[in-house]
C-alpha positions, 0 to 999 in steps of 0.5 A: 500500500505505501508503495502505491502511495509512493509511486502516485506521489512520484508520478504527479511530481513528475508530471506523469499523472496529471491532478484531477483538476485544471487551473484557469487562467487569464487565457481562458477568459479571452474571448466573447460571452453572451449573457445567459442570466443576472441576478440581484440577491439583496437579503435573501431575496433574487430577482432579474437584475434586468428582467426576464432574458437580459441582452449582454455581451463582454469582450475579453481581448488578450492584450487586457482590454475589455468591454461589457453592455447588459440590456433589458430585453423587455425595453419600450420602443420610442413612440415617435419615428425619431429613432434618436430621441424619447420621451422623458419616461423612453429616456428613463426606461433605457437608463434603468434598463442597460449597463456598460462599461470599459477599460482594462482587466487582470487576473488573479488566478490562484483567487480566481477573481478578476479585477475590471480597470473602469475607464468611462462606464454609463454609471459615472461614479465607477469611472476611474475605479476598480471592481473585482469579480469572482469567477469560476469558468466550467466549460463554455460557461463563465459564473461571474459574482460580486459582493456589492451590486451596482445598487449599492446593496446585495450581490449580483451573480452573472452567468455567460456563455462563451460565443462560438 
């Protein structure tokens, strides 16, 4: 029986038997994800961050840029035909219901966290600001988490699939 144990503890020294486990990395993020689900969890309670199936892109480039947009996808359409312009309440639905921001990120990969450099975001008290994330990427999906949402209070969990 010791010599088992020896020989499997040789072996992953070795580099001959590989752990069971994998290691994600900074790479393993690059690419485009589409939003599958957010949610809001302020004291027990969840709810649809953006509603029933929110519109979402992030973009994660190898050289550390990124960009990421979150859109209601229950968003009123503007009563008039001027495609750039609505009415205060058009105005206000479209604000409350999108988010994005970009800028720069880094990796923590033993924390398993990534940390989002905020250049211009649509709320402008992030802008300049850093904001971490927790991550777990299993497969083609990647279940984002923070502890303070962008309400202030709660924790916001993101899931995203990988864009093929």
């Amino acid at each position: 029986m010791k010599i088992r144990i020896l020989i499997a503890l040789a072996g992953l020294s070795t580099g001959f038997i590989t752990p069971a486990f994998t290691q994600t990395t900074a790479k393993d993020l690059v690419g485009t994800w589409t939003l599958v689900s957010i949610t809001l969890d302020q004291d027990g309670k969840k709810t649809d961050f953006y509603g029933p199936n929110p519109q979402g892109q992030w973009i994660f480039e190898a050289n550390g840029r990124n960009s990421h947009i979150i859109i209601r996808s229950d968003l009123p359409k503007f009563a008039s035909n001027n495609r750039q312009s609505g009415t205060p309440e058009e105005n206000k639905a479209v604000v409350q219901g999108s988010f994005a921001f970009f800028g720069t990120y880094t990796v923590d990969e033993a924390a398993k966290t990534v940390t989002f450099h905020i250049e211009s975001c649509t709320f402008p008290n992030w802008n300049g600001t850093d904001r971490t994330l927790s991550f777990n990427i299993s497969g083609d999906e990647v279940d984002m988490k923070s502890s303070v949402s962008s309400t202030g209070t709660g924790s916001t969990q993101q899931v995203w699939k990988r864009t093929k």
